[in-house]
Short mmCIF file of the C-alpha atoms (twelve columns), coordinates in Angstrom:
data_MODEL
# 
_entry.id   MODEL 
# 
loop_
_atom_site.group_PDB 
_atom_site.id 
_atom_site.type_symbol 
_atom_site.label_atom_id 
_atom_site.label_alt_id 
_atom_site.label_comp_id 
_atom_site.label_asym_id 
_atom_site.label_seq_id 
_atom_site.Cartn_x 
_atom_site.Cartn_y 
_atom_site.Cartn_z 
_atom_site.pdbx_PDB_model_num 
ATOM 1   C CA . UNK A 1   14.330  -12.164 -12.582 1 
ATOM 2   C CA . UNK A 2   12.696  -9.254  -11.511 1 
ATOM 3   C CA . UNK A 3   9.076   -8.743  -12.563 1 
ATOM 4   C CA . UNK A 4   9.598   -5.471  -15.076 1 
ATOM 5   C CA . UNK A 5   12.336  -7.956  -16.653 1 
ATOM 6   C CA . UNK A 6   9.658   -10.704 -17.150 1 
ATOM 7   C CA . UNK A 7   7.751   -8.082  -18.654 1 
ATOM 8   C CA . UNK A 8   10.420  -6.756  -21.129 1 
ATOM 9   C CA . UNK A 9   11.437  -10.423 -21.844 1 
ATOM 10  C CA . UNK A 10  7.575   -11.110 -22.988 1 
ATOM 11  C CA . UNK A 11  7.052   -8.252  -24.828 1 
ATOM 12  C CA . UNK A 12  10.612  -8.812  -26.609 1 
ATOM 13  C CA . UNK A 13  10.701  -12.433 -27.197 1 
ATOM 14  C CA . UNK A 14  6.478   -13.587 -27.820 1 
ATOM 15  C CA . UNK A 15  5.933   -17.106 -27.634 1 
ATOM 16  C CA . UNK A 16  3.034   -18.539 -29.750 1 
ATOM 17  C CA . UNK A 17  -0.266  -19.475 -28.042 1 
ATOM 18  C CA . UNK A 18  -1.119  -22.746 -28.303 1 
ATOM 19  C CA . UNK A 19  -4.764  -22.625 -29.417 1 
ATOM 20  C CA . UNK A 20  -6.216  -21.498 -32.717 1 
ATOM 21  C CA . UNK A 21  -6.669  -17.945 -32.868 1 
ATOM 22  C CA . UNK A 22  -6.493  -17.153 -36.496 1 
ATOM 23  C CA . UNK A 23  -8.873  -14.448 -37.801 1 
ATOM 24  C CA . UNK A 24  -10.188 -14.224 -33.846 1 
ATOM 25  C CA . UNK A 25  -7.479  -12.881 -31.934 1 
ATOM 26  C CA . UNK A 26  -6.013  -8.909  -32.169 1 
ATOM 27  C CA . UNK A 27  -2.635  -10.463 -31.730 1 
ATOM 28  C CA . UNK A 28  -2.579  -12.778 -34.688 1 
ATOM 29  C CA . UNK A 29  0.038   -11.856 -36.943 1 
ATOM 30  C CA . UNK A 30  2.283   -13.215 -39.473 1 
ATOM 31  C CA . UNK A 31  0.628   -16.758 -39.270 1 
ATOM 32  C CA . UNK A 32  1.300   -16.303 -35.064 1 
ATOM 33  C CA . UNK A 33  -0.924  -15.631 -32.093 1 
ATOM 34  C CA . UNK A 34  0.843   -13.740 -28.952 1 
ATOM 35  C CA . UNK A 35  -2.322  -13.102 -27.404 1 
ATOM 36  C CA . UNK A 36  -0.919  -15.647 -24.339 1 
ATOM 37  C CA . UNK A 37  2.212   -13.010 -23.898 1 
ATOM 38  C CA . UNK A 38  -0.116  -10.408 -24.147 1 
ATOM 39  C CA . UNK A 39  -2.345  -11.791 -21.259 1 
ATOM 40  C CA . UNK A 40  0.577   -12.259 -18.984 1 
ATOM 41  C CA . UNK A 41  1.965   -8.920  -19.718 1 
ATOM 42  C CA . UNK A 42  -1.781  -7.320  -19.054 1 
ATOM 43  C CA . UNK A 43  -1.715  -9.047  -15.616 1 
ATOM 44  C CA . UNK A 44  1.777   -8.422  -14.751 1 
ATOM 45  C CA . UNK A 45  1.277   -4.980  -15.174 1 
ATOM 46  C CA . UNK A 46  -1.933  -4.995  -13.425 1 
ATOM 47  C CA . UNK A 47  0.237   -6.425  -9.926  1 
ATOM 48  C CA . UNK A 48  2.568   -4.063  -10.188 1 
ATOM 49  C CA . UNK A 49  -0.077  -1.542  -9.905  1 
ATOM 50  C CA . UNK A 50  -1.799  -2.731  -7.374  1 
ATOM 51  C CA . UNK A 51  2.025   -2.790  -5.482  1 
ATOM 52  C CA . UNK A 52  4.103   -5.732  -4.296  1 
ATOM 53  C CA . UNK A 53  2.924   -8.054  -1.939  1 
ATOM 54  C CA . UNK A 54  5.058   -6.098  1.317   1 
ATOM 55  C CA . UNK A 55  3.368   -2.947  0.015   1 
ATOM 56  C CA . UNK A 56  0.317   -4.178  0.544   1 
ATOM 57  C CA . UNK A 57  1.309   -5.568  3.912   1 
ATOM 58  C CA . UNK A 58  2.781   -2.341  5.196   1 
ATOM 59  C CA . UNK A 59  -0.319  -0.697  4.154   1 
ATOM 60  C CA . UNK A 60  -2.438  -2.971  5.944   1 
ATOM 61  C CA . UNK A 61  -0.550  -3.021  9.124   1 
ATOM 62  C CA . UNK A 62  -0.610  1.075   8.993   1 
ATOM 63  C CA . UNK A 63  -4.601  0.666   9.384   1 
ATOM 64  C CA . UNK A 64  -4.399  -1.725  12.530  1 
ATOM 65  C CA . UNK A 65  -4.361  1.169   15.153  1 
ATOM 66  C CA . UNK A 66  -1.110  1.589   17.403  1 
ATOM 67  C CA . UNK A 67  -0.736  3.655   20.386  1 
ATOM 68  C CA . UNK A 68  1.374   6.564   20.010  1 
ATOM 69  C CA . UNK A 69  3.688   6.763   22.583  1 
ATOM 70  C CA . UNK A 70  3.778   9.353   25.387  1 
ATOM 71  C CA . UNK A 71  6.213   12.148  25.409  1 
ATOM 72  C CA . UNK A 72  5.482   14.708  27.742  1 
ATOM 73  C CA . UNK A 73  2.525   16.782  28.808  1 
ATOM 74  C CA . UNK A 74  2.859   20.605  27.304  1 
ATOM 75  C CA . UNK A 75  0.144   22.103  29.469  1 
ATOM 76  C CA . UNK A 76  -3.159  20.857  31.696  1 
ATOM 77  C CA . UNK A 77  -4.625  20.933  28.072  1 
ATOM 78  C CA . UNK A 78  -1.937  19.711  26.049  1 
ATOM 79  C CA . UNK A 79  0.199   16.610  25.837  1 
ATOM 80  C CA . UNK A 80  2.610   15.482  23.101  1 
ATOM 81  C CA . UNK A 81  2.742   11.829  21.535  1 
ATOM 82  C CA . UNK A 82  5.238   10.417  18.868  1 
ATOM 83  C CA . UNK A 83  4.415   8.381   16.224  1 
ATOM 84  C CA . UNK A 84  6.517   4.722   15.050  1 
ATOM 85  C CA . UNK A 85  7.895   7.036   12.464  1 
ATOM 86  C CA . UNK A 86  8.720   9.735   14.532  1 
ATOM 87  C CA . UNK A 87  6.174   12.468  14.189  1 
ATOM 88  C CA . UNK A 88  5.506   14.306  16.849  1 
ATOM 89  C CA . UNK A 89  1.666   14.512  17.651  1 
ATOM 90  C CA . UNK A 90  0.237   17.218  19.647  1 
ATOM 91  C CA . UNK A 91  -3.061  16.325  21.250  1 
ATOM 92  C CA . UNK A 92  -5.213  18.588  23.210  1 
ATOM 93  C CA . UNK A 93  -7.627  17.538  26.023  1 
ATOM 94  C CA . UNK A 94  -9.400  18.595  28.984  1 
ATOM 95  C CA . UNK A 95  -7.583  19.106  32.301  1 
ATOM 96  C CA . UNK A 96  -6.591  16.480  33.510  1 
ATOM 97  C CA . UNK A 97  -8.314  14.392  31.538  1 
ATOM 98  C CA . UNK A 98  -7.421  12.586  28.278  1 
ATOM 99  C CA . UNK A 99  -9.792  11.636  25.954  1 
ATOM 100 C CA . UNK A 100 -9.650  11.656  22.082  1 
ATOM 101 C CA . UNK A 101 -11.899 14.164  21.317  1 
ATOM 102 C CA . UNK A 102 -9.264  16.408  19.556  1 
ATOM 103 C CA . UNK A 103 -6.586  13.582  18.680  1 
ATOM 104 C CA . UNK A 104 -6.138  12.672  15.298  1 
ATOM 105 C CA . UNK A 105 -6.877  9.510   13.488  1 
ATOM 106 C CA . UNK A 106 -4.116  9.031   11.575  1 
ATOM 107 C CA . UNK A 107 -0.334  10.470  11.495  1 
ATOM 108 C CA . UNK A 108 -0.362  12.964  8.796   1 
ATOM 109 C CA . UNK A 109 3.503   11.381  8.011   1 
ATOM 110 C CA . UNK A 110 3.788   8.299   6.983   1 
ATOM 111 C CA . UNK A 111 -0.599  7.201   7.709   1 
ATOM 112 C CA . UNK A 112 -0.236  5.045   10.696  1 
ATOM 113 C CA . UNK A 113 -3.696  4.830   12.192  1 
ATOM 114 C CA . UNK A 114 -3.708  5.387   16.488  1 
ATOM 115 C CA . UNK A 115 -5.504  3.711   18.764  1 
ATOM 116 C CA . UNK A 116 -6.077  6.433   21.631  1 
ATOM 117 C CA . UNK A 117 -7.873  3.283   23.647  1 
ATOM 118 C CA . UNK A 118 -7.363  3.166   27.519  1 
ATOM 119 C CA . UNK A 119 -6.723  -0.704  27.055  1 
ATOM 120 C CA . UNK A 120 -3.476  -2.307  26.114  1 
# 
């Protein structure tokens, strides 16, 4: 069952809490307490916000820098990475040398941070 499912199911079909809520609870009703639905709803809705669990992964592996690879060198001043997704990064340097003074950070596609380190 999917997770917005669960949620649907909850909010369509309340089971009663087991404790005593009457007269403290804002989901007593009817002689019946939901307020245990209504917690799980609250924090199912509340993960799905925050994203799935490979969401969050993905995002956390775009922060761990990666070298972009090399494509070719444009001028003495200019050379031209790519991205993992495919974005083509133009860097420019001094001759001959290549620092990161003017690289980006991060690819302005898909936020892959780079690692413009001289180690491996």
């Amino acid at each position: 069952m999917e997770i917005m499912e669960a949620i649907e199911s909850l909010k369509n079909n309340n089971e009663l809490c087991l404790d005593n809520c009457e007269g403290e609870c804002g989901s007593y009703k009817d002689g019946k307490c939901y307020c245990a639905d209504a917690l799980v709803v609250s924090a199912l809705e509340e993960y799905i916000a925050i994203g799935t669990v490979e969401e969050c992964r993905e995002a956390r592996e775009r922060q761990r820098g990666k070298k972009p690879e090399f494509e070719l060198n444009l001028s003495d001043y200019t050379s031209r990475f790519v991205c993992e997704c495919g974005k083509r990064v133009i860097v420019k340097h001094d001759s001959g040398v290549m620092d990161n003074h003017y690289a980006p950070n991060y690819c302005s596609n898909c936020g892959q941070r780079f690692d413009w380190s001289d180690t491996d």
